[in-house]
N, C-alpha and C positions, 0 to 999 in steps of 0.2 A: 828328146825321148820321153820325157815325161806327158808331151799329148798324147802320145800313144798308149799309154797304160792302161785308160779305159776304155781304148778299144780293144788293146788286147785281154783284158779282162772281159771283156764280155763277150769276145771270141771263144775263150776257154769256158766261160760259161755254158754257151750254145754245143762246143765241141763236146762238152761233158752230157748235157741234152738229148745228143746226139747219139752216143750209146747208149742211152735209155730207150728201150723196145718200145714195141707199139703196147703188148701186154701190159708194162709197165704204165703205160699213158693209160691204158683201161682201167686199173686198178686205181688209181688216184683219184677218176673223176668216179670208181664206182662209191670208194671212200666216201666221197665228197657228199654223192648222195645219201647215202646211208647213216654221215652224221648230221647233213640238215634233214633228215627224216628222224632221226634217231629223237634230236633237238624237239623237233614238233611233237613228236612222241610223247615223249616226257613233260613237254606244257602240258598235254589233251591231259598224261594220266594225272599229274597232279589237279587241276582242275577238276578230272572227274572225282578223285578222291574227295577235294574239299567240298564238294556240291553231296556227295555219295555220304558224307559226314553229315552234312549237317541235316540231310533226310535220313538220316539213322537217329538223330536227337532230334527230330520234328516227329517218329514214328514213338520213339518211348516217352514225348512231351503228352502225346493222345494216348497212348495205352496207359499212361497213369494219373489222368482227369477220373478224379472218384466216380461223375456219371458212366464215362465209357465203361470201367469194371462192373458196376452194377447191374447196368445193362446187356452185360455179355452172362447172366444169369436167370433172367426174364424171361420165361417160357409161353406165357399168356400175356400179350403188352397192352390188349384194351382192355383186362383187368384191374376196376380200383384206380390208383393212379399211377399205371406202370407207362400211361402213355404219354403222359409228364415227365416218365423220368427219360425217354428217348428224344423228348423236347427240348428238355435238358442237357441230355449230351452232345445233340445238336446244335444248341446253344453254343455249349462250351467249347466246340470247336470250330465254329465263325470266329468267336473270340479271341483265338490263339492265331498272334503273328506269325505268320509262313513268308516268309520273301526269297525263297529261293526260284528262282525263276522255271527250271528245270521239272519243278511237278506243275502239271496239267489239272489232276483231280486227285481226288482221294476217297475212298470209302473204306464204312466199320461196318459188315455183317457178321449180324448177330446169327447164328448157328439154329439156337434154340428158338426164336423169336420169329425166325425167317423175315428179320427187317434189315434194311439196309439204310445208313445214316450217314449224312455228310452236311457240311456247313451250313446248305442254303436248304436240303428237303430230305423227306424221311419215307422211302419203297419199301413197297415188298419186295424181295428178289424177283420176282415173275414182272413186276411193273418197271422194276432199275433195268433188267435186259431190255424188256418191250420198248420201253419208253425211253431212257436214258444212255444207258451203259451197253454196248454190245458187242465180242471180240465178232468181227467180220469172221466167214466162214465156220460159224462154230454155232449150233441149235442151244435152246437153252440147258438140256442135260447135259452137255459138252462144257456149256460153261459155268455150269454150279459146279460140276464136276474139276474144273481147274484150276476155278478159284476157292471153294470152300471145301467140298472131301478132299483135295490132296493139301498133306501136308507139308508146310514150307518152315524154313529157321532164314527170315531175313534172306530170302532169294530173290533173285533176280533173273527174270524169263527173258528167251528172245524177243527182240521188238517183233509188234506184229499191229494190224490193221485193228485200230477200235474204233466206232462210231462213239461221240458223245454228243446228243443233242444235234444227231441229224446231222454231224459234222464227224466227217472223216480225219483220224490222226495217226501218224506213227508213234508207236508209242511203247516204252519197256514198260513192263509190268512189275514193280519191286513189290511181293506178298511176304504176311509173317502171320501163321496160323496164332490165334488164340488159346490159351491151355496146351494142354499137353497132346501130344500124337492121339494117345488109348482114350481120349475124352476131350477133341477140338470144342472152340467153344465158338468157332467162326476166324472171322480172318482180317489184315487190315491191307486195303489192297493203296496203293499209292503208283500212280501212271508218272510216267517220265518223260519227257518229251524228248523223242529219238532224233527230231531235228536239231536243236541244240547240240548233242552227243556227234550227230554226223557233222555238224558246223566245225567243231574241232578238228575233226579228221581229215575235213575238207583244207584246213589250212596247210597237210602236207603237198610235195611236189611230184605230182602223181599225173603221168601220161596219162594218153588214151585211153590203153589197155592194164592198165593198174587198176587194184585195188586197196584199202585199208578199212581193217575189221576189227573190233574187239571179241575174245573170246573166254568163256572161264575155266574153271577147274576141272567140269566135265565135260571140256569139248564144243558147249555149246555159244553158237556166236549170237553175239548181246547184238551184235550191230555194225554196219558196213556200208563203203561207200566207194564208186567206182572213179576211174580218173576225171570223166566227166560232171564227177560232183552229183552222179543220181542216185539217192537211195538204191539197195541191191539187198534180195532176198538172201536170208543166210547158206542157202542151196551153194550158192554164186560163191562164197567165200570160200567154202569146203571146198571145189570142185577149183579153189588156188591152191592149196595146202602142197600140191606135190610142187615143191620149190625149184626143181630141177632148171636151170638154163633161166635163172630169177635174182633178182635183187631182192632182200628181204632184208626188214628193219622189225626189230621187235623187241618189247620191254615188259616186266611184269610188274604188277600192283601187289606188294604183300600185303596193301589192306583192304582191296577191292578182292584180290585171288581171280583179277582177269589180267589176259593177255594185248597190249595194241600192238598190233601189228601193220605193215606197209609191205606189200608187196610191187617189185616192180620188173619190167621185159627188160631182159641183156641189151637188147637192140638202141636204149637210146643210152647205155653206154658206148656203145660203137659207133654213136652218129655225132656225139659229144668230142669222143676221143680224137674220130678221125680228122675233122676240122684245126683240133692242135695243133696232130701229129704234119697235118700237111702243113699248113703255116711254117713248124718249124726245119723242117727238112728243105721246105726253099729258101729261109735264111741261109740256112747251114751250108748249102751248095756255093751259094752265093760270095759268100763269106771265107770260107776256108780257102782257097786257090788265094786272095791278097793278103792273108794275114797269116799263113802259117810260118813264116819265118821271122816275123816277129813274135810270132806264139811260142817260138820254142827259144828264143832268147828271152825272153822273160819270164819263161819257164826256169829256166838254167839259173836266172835271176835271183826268180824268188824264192826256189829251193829248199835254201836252208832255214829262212825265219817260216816260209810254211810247215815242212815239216816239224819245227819246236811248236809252231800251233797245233799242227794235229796230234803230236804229242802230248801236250795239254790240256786239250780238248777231250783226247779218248779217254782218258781217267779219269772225267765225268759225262760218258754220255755212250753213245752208241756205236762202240768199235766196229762190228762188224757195217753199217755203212759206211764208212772212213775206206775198209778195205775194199770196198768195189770198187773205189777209183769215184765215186761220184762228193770227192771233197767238198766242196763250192757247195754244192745242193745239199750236201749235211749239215755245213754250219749255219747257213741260211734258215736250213729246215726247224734243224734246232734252238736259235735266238728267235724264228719265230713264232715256234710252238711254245717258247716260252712265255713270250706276251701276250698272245692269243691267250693262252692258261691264263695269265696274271689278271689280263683283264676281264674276262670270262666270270671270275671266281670275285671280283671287288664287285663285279654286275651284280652280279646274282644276290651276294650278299647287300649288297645297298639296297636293293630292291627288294627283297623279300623278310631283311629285319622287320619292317615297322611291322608288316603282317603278322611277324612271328611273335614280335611283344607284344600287340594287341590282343592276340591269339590267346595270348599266355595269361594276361590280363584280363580277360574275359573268363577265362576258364578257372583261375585265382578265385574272381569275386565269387564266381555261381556254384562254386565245391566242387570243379570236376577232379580236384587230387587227392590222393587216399592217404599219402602219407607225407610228414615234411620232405623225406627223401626226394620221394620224387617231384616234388615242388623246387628243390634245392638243384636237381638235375634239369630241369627247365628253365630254372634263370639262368644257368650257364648255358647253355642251347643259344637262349636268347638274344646273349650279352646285355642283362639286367643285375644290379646291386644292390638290395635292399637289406644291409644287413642294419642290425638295430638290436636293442634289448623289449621295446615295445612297439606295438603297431596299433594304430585307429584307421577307419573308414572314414571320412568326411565326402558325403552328398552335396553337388551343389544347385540346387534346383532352380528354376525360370518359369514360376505360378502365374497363373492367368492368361492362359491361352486355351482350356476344357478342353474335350476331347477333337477338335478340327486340327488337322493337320494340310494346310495347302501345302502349293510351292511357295506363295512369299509368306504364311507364318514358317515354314523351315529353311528359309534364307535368313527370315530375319534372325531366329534361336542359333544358326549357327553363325553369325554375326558378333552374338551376344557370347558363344561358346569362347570365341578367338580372342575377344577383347578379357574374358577373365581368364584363359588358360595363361595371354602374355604375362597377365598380373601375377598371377600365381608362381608359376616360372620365374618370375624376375624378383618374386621375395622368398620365395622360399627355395629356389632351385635342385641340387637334387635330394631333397629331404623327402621330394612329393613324388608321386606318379599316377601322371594323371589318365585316364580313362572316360573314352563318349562311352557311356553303359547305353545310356538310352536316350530319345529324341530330346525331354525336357532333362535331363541333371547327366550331371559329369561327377564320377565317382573317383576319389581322391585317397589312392593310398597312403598317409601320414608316417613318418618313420618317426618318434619320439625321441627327443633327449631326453637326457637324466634326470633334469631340472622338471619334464615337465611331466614327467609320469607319474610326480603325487602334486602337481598343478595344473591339474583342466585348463583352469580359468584364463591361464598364459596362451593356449592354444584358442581360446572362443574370443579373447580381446583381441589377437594379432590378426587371426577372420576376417573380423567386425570392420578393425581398422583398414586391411586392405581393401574389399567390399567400398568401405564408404570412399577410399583413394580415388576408385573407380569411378564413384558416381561422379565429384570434382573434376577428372579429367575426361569423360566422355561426352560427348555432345546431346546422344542421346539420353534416356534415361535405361536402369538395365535393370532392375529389378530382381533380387537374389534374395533364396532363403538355403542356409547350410543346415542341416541336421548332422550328426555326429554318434557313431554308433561307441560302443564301449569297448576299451586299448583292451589289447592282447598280446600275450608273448610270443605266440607261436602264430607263424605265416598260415598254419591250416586253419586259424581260427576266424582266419577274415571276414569269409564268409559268412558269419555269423551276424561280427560287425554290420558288415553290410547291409544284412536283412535289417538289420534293427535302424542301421538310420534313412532307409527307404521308409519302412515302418513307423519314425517316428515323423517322417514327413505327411503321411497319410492319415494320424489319427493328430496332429495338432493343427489349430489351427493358425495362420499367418497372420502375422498382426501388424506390422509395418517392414520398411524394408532394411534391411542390413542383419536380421535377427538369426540367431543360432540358437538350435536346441539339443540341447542330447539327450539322447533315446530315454536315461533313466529318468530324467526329469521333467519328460513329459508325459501329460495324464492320456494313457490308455484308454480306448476299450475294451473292458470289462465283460462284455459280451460275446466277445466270438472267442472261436478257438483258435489256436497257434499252431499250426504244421505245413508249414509252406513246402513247397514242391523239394525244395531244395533241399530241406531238411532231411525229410525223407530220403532223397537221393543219397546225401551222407550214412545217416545211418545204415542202409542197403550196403553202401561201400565197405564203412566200417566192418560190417558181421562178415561177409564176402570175405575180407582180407584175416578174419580172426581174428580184430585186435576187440581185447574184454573192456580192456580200461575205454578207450575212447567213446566206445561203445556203449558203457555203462555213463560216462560223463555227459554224452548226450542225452541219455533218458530221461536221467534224469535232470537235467536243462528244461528239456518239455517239458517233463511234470512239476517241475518248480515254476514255470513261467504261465502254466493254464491252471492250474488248480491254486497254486498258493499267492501268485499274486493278481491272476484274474477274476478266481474265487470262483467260475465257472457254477453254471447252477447241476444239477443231480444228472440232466438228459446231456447236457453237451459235455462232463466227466465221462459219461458212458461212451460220449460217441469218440471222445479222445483214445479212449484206453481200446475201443474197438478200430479206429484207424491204426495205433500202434499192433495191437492184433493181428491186424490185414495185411500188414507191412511185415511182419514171422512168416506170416502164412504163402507170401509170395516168395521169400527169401528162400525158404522149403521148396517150393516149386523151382527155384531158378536152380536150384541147390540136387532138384530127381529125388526127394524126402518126403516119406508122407508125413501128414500134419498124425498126431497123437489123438485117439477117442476125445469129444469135450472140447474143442478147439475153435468152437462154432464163436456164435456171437455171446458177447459179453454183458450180461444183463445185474444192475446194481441196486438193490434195493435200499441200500441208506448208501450217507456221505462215508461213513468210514470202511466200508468193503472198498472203496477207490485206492487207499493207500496199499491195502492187501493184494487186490487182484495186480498191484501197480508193481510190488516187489515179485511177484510170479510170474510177469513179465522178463523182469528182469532174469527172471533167476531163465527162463527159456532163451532169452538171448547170448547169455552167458553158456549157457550147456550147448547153444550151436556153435559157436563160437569155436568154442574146445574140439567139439565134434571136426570141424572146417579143418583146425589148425594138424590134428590128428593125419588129417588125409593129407595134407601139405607137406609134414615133413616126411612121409613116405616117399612121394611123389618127387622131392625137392631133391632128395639123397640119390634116387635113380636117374634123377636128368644131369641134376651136377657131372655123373661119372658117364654118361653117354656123352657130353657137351666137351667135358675132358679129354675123351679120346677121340674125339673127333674131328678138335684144332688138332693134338699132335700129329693125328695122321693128317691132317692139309698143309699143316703149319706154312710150308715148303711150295704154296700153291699160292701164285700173284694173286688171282681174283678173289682168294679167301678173307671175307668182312662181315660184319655184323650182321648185316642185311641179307649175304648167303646162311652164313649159322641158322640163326631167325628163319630162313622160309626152309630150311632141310626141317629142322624140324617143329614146323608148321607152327609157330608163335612170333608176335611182334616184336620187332627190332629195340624198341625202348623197352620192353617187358624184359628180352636177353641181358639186355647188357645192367640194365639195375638188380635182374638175378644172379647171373654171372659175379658180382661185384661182392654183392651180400654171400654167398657162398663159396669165392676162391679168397677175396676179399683185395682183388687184385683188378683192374680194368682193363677187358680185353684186348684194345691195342698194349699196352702197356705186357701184359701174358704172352701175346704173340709176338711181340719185338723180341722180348726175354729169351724163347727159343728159335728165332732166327740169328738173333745177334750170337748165342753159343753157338752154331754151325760157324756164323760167317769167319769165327775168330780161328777155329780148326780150320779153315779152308786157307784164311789170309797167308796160313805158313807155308804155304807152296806157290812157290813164285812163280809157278809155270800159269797158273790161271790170271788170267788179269781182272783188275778192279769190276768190271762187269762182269764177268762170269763166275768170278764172288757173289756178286749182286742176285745175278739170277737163282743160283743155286741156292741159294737163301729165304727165295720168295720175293724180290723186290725185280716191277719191273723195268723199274728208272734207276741209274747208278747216282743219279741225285738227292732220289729219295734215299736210298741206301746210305749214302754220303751221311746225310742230314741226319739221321738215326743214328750211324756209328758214331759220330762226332758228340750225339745230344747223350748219352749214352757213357762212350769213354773217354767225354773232353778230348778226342782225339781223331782225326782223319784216319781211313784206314790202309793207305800210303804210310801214313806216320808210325803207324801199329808193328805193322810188317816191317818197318827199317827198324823198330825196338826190339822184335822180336830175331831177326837176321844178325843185329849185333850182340845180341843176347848170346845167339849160340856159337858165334867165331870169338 
């Protein structure tokens, strides 16, 4: 008897099969589609995101080059030397690393100037159309007209036909007007390349007569692409919209605010299906007349230790399949959904940590975090630990290669990267973390001990010695200089560090190999001014968020670092205190504030009006400041109590998460939940457990509902997940709850 078991098991497997409908077969393999499309989906949109990201920080790296600003002021540009100053900002934008592959071209027209400026040459709008730049189908009043009178906030057009240089592209058009609506000051137009975008889309599983589009907030489709992988006008997408008698896969971007979508014909789920369905019904014919009376003796068999399974089983999982009789197929279903999940989710995350600490790493060094808070909410995201009482920057650079970059000098530097990251890792291991900042030097975040936070010199000898380790053990030679910027307590202040030991790489000079210098101790330049890109960026931030203190602490940073120990001469004071000027005067602009009578440029007739005009700066960043924080907590009081009631009314609703909260009411997912937090002072899963878990405990006392229909009423769509919560919750299973509570009251 026992050969027989596994035939009779897989007899009742097939018999079980076998009352599953044809419908039922349609519906699986439509699933099937719709989450390998879903799947592809969500590669395209994160992909788009992170491309769509970092041409959002390539557009305000060029909108805030001092030439570009200046030049969007310029009303006469062959006047004097105003045509130096668009050579200039032409200049400066060859200069800036762009590697994102996805822009094509890019141009700055100037409004008032009627010039158009980009990397390599410098039009007039009437020669950039003629010559150059040209949307197909469009005259050139059609197209001054849509790209410079209308106004745009970081839009994005449908793709459409542009000539560049004689050459035909598909191409989006991502524009962001200059100045304000009431007084454009021109535009900065950045082209995209829609093949790439359709390459994506191209990777879903799309028949014949299929389509996949992206579209945005108003309707309008960014781009699309047919089964056969050919570009399609966005007419063509629209005229799919009525879904009827369709397969549809679609997800949205809450940080694009566009739609990708897949559309597909019922038909080839019915050509799919019916291939199964036939397969299995000529088993099933076959099969049943020899085995059905061993089927139902081992049926009779198994009985009773099946039913103590399904028993088991339904108090965590999906009773109502249990009760259609498709046993077999539930428990299978469910131990495999479980693994498929298990492994799905180890994927993802193995694969897309390193991204995300680099990410984070990146964004650390260069200032993009406004407060430790949310520095502190990003390492945990990441799974990074830096915790310490002090932190330094250590650079470690690989001089003497000038500006050529081949492929075998950048084999060789990353050669040279690998052989010192082992070292460093193997001495200092996780004290350190390390970062490729950039092609030549690897930037090293230091965690300090105690010992050596009033001893440098313990931190510049262990360097030195490891460095030279290296030399003794590599065959090659590897040639290393570390700069060292100055420790700080607080993770916001890295960046600071940072600039300074890049900085101190740049103004000393190398004098043999294994040498370390730190920032304070090596002799400056004297002559230029101090306000690096990124500086600025912070201070923006700072006043943006309100905070006076940090705000005031950087000011004066700068002014202590250009004037008191540069000693800056009378003309470049001026021009310090007029960039810090220019930098109010935009904050007011991002801020819809007009600038006050007198706001213009800063003109200083001796050395000591600098310290004066320098505290009236301050005192204007300070009084925006307040102003900001004013509008904040207004603002902050009314959303809190909208955001309040509008978990409690979902509370009770599965799909209710961060990311729906966040796009109802039209703000980013990380912004919610770090306000949410500061304002209830509770984290939102943690909030929404709180008031599912009081339902679930009122419900648990009626025994007529079972453990899932607890679950659901509560908002959970898994009795696993439910499980896992009540348990984490009230150290207790909620089987267990309910027998305390049953004997509670007999």
């Amino acid at each position: 008897m026992r050969f027989l078991v596994p035939y009779v098991t897989f007899l009742i497997l097939l018999s079980v099969c076998l009352a599953v409908s044809y419908d039922r077969t349609q519906q699986i393999v439509k699933e099937e589609i719709k989450k390998t499309n879903l799947l592809a989906l969500e590669q395209a949109k994160r992909t788009m995101e992170i491309r769509m990201s970092e041409l959002n920080n390539t557009m305000w790296e060029m909108l805030s080059l001092a030439s570009v600003m200046r030049a969007q002021y310029i009303n006469e540009p062959f006047d004097g030397g105003n045509s130096i100053r668009f050579l200039k900002a032409s200049q400066d934008l060859k200069g800036m690393s762009i590697q994102n592959e996805f822009i094509l071209d890019y141009f700055l027209l100037f409004k008032r100037s009627q010039l158009a400026v980009n990397r390599d040459k410098i039009y007039t709008f009437q020669e950039l159309n003629g010559l150059y730049f040209r949307v197909n189908g469009y005259d050139y009043k059609q197209w001054h007209s849509l790209l410079i009178e209308s106004f745009y906030q970081e839009q994005y057009l449908p793709a459409m036909a542009i000539t560049l240089s004689d050459y035909v592209h598909s191409a989006i058009p991502f524009v962001h007007t200059l100045g304000r609506k009431e007084d454009s000051l021109g535009s900065l137009v950045i082209l995209i390349d829609n093949n790439k975008v359709t390459e994506l889309l191209s990777g879903l599983r799309l028949s014949e007569d299929s389509i996949a589009y992206i579209v945005n907030r108003q309707g309008q489709t960014i781009s699309c692409v047919t089964g056969n992988h050919f570009e399609c006008s966005p007419s063509a997408s629209e005229r799919k919209l009525d879904t009827t008698g369709l397969i549809l896969s679609s997800t949205n971007s809450s940080v694009l605010g566009w739609t990708f979508v897949a559309v597909l014909p019922k038909e080839i789920v019915a050509k799919q299906s019916s291939d199964i369905t036939h397969s299995i019904f000529q088993m099933l014919l076959g099969s049943l007349i020899v085995g059905i009376a061993a089927a139902v003796w081992f049926a009779y068999r198994s009985s009773y230790p099946l039913a103590r399974l399904v028993k088991s089983l339904t108090e965590n999982g999906d009773a109502q399949l249990a009760a259609r009789g498709s046993t077999y197929s539930w428990i299978e279903e469910t131990v495999s959904r479980l693994f498929e999940r298990q492994a799905d989710i180890e994927r993802l995350h193995k694969a897309q940590l390193p991204l995300i600490q680099n990410a984070f790493s990146e964004r650390l060094l260069k200032g993009g975090f406004s407060s430790e808070a949310e520095i502190r909410t990003s390492m945990a995201h990441a799974g990074i630990a830096m915790e310490s009482l002090s932190y330094l920057v250590l650079a470690v650079h690989f001089p003497g290669y000038g500006d050529e970059a081949n492929p075998r000098i950048l084999a060789e530097i990353e050669t040279k990267k690998m052989i010192v990251k082992e070292a460093l890792a193997a001495c200092w291991g996780d004290k350190i973390r390390i970062h490729d900042a950039e092609i030549y030097h690897l930037a090293i975040i230091y965690r300090c001990s105690p010992e050596e936070i009033n001893n440098k010199r313990a931190i510049e000898q262990r360097a030195v010695q490891l460095i030279a380790g290296i030399y003794r053990r590599s065959e090659e030679s590897v040639p290393v200089l570390i700069t060292a910027g100055s420790c700080c307590s607080e993770l916001l202040q890295l960046p600071q560090s940072y600039r300074e030991a890049i900085q101190a790489f740049r103004h000393q000079e190398w004098e043999e190999y294994c040498s370390f210098i730190w920032y304070d101790e090596c002799k400056m330049s004297r002559t230029l001014m101090f306000y690096p890109q990124g500086m600025e960026s912070q201070l923006f931030n700072f006043t943006l968020i309100g905070d006076e203190e940090r705000c005031e602490g950087l000011l004066r940073y700068l002014y202590e670092e250009n004037v008191r120990k540069r000693k800056l001469s009378l003309a470049m004071k001026q021009q310090f205190l007029n960039e810090l000027n220019g930098t109010y005067i935009k904050i007011l602009a991002e801020q819809n504030r007009e600038p006050a009578e007198g706001e213009g440029c800063i003109q200083l007739a001796t050395i000591k009006e600098a310290e004066t005009y320098f505290e009236r700066l301050i005192g204007k960043y300070k009084e925006l400041c307040h102003l900001i924080n004013l509008d904040k907590r207004s603002h902050h009081s009314e959303l809190r109590d909208k955001l309040i009631a509008f978990i409690e009314e979902h509370a009770f609703d599965a799909d209710l998460s961060v990311t729906k909260v966040a796009s109802v009411f039209d703000i980013s997912a990380a912004y919610f939940s770090q306000f949410f937090k500061e304002q209830t002072g509770k984290n939102f899963s943690f909030y929404l457990e709180e008031i599912r878990m009081g339902r679930a405990t009122e419900l648990l006392v009626n025994r007529k509902l079972s453990i899932h229909e607890v679950a659901v009423l509560s908002g959970y769509n898994s009795s696993n997940t439910f499980i896992r919560a009540f348990k984490r919750r009230f150290d207790m299973t909620p089987s267990e709850y309910r027998q305390i509570q049953t004997n509670a009251c007999m």
